[in-house]
C-alpha positions in Angstrom: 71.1 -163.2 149.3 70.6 -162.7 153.1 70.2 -160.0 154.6 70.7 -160.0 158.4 67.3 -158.7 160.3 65.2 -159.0 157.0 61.4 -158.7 157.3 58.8 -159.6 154.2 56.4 -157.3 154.2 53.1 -156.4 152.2 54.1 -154.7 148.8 52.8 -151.3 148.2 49.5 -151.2 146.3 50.7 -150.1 143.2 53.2 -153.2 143.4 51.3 -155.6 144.7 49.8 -156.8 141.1 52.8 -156.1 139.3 54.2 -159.4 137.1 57.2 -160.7 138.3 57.3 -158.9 142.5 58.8 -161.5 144.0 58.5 -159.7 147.2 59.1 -156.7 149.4 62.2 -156.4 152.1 62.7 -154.2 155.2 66.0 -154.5 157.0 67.3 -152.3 159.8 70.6 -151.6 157.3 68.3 -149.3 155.5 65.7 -147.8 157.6 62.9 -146.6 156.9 63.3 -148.0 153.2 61.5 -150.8 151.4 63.2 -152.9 148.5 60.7 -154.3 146.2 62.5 -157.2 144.6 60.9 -158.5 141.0 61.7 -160.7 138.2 62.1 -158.4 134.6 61.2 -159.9 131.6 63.7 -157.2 129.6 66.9 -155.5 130.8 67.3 -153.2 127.4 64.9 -150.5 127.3 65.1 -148.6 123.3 64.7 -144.9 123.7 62.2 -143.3 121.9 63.5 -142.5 118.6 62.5 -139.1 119.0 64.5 -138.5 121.6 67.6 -136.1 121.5 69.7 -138.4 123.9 72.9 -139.6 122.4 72.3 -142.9 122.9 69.6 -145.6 121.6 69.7 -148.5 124.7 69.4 -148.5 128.5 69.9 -150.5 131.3 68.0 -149.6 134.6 68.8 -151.9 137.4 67.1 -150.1 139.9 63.5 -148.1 140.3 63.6 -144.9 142.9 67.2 -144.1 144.7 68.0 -143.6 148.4 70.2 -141.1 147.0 67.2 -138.8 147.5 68.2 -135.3 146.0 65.4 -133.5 145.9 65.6 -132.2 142.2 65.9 -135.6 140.5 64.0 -135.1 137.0 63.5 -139.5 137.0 60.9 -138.4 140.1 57.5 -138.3 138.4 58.6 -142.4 136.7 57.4 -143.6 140.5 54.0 -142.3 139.7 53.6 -145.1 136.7 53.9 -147.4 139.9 51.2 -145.8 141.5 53.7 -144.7 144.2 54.1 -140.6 144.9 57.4 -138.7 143.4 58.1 -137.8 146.8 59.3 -139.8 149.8 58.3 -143.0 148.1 60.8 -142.3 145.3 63.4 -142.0 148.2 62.5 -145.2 150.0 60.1 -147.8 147.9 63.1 -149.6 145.2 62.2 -152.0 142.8 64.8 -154.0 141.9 65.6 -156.3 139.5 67.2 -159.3 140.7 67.5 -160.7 137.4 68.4 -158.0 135.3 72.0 -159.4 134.1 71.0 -163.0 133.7 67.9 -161.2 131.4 70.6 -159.0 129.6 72.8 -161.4 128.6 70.2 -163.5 127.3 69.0 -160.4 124.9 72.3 -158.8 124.1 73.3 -163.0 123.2 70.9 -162.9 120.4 72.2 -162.9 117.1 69.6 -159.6 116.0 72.0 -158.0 118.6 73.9 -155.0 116.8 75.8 -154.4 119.9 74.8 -150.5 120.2 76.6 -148.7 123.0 74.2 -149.2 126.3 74.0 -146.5 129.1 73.4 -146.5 132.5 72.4 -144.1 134.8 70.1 -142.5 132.8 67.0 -143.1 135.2 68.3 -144.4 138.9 71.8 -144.5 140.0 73.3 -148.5 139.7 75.7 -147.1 142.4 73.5 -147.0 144.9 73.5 -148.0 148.8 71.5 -150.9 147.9 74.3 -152.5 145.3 76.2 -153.1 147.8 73.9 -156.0 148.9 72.1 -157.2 145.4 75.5 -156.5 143.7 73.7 -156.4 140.4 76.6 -154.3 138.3 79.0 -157.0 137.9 76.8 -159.6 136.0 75.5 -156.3 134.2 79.1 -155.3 133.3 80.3 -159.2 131.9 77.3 -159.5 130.3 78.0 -156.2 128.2 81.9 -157.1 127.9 81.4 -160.5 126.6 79.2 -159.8 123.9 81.2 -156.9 122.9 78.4 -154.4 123.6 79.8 -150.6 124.5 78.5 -148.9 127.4 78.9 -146.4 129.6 78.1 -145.4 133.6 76.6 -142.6 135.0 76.8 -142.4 138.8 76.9 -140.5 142.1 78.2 -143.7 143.5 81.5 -144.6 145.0 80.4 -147.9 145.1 82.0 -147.8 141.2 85.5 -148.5 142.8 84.4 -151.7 143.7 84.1 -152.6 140.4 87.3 -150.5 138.5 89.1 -153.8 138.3 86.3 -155.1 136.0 85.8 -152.4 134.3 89.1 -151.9 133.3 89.3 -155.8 132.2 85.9 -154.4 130.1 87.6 -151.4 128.4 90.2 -153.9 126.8 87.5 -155.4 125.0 84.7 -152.6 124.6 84.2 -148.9 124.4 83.6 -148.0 128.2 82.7 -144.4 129.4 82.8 -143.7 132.9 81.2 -140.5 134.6 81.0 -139.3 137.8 77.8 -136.9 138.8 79.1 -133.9 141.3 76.5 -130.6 141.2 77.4 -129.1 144.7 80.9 -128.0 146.2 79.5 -127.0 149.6 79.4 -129.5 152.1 76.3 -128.1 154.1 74.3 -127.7 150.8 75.3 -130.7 149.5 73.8 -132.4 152.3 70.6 -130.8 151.9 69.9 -131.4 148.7 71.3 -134.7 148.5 71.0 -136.5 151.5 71.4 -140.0 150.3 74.7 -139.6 148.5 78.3 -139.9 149.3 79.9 -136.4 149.5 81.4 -134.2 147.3 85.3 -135.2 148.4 84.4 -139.4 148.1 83.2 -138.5 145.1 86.2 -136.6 143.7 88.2 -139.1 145.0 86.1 -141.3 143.1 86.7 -139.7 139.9 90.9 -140.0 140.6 90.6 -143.3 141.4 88.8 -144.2 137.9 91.4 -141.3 136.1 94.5 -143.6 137.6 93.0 -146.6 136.6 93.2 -145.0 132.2 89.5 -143.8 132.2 89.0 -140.3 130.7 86.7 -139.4 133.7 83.5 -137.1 132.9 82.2 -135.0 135.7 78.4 -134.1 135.7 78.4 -130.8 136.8 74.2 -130.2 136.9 72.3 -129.1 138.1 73.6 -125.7 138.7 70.9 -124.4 141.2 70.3 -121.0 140.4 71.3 -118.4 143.5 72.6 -120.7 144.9 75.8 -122.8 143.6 75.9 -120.2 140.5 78.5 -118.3 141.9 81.6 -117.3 140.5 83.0 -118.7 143.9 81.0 -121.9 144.2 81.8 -122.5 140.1 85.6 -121.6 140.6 85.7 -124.2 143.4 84.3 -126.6 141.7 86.7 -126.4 138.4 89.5 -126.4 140.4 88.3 -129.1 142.2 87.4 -131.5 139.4 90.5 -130.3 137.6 92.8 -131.5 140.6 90.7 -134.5 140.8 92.0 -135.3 137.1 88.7 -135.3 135.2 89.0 -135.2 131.3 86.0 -132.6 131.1 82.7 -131.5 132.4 79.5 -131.5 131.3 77.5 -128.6 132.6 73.7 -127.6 132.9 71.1 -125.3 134.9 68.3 -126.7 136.9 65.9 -128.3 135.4 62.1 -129.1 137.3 60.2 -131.6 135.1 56.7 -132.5 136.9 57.3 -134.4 140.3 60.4 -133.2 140.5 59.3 -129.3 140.2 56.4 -129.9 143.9 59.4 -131.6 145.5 62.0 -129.5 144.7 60.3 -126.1 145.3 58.7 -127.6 148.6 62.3 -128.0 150.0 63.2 -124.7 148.6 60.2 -122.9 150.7 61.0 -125.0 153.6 65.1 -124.5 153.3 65.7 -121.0 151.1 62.1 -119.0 151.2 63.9 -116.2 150.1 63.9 -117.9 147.2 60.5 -119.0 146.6 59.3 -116.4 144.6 62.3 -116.0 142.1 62.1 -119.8 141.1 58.6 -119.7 140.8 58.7 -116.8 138.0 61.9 -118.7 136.4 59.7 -121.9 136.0 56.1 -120.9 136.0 56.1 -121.6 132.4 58.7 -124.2 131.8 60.6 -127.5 132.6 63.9 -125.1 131.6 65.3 -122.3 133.0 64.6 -119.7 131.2 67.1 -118.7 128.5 68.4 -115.6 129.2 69.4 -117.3 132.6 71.2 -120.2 130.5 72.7 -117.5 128.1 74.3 -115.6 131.3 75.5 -119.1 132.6 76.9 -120.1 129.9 78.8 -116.6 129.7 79.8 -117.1 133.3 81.1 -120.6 133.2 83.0 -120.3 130.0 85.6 -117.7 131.7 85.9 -120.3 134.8 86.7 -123.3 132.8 89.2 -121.8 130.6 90.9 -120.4 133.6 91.1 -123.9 134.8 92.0 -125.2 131.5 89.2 -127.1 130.3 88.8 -126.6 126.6 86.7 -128.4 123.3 84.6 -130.8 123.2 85.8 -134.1 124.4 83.6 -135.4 126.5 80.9 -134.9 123.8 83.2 -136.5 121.4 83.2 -139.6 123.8 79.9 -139.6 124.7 78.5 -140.4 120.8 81.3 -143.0 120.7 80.5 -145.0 124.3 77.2 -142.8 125.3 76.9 -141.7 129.3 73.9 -140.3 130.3 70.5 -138.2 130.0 71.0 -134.9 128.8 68.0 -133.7 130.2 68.6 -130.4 131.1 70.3 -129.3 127.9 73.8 -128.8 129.0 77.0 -127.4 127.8 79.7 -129.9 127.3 83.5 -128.9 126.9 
């Protein structure tokens, strides 16, 4: 791959020793952002049994995101790298150039069961930077010729580049598609999310994929308490996602895990210090928002969504049969 204006430079500390760096890329295309590009042994990565995620198998393509929203609960993985949860989550990526020539050699193996694989669960695979290593079409033939189910979780409208595949996948496999949309106000949505295509390419997104015979979930999470809670800001966003022609929604309140919780509440003194001190109290004790606050949520959203006609269960339903994503801040689906 060449990238035009490419520079090598000297990986970060905690990369330098790592097995497999191959090396470490700067390129005016993505300023201010380092790609750190390494060879993986493994592509499949078992979830801890004791998990509660619906799903056994991962694929993670890519370490840190330039999506960059500041309440990203994979922030504090960075740290294993010896890199901060911060800005170098934002801008230092490892990624694996290798990753679908390494997965189809496992998922080739005849101990292979062919469990459903999800990704999205950590990084986005849909971001900027697949546009260049285009890592998610090898991923996706590798999964589709061995028969192996997956699913994608993504804030990434790069995924239309790939719906011709994908549909060619889902003729042979189980295939889950999701589309991860917290914030319907343009201004806020840029704050928190500065990396990201906006709401409306996302939407538009999630018609493309509903036109192309995908029963489209939206990832509606995290709500941010105070401040995209509101009956308006909810109501806008059902109708939105409705219009869009999702199949359903899968709801859930903010939720700070360490890294995440210093980064998050650093951009809320700096942006909203009105509300410093009420998300202090509601997470000086926990990961979760506390659950009288997810009771009244719940309460809240259940009245919106029927008025918009979202009812049941489906996209739980779907989700054990082709899994989608990390539940991670114990959401409502329906």
């Amino acid at each position: 791959m060449r990238w035009s204006g490419q520079s090598v430079t000297d990986a970060a500390p905690g990369l330098f020793g790592m097995t497999g760096l191959v090396r470490s890329v700067r390129t005016p295309e993505f300023a201010g952002m380092t790609f750190h590009e390494v060879l993986a042994k493994s592509a499949l990565n078992r979830v801890p049994a004791q998990s509660a995620m619906p799903f056994e198998w991962t694929v993670n393509p890519y370490r840190g995101c330039s999506h960059a929203c500041v309440y990203c609960f994979a922030r504090n993985t960075h740290t294993y790298l010896d890199l901060d949860a911060g800005k170098d989550f934002d801008s230092q990526v490892v990624v694996k150039i290798n990753v679908a020539e390494v997965l189809r050699a496992e998922v080739s193996k005849p101990k292979w069961s062919r469990q459903p694989v999800a990704l999205g669960t950590n990084t986005d695979p849909y971001q900027r930077a697949e546009g260049r290593y285009q890592l998610m079409p090898g991923i996706i033939e590798a999964l589709s010729d061995s028969r192996t189910p997956f699913s994608i979780l993504t804030k990434g409208t790069l995924l239309r580049r790939d719906l011709g595949m994908l549909v060619s996948a889902a003729d042979r496999v189980p295939v889950h598609l999701a589309m991860s949309i917290a914030v319907y106000d343009d201004e806020l949505q840029q704050q928190v999310e500065p990396g990201t295509p906006t709401t409306a390419a996302r939407l538009a997104t999630v018609r493309a994929a509903a036109d192309a015979g995908f029963d489209v979930d939206v990832f509606m999470m995290p709500v941010l308490p105070y401040l995209t809670d509101t009956v308006d800001h909810l109501d806008r966003a059902f109708a939105s996602i409705k219009e869009a022609g999702a199949a359903s929604v899968t709801y859930g309140a903010l939720h700070l895990r360490p890294g995440a919780r210093e980064w998050f509440l650093q951009w809320i003194d700096r942006e909203h210090p009105e509300l410093s001190a009420r998300y202090r109290a509601m997470y000086r004790s926990s990961s979760y928002a506390p659950e009288a606050y997810r009771r009244w949520l719940k309460e809240r959203v259940s009245v919106i969504k029927k008025r918009h006609g979202f009812g049941g269960r489906p996209g739980f339903e779907r989700m054990r049969a082709a899994p989608a994503l990390e539940l991670a801040a114990q959401p409502t689906l329906f």
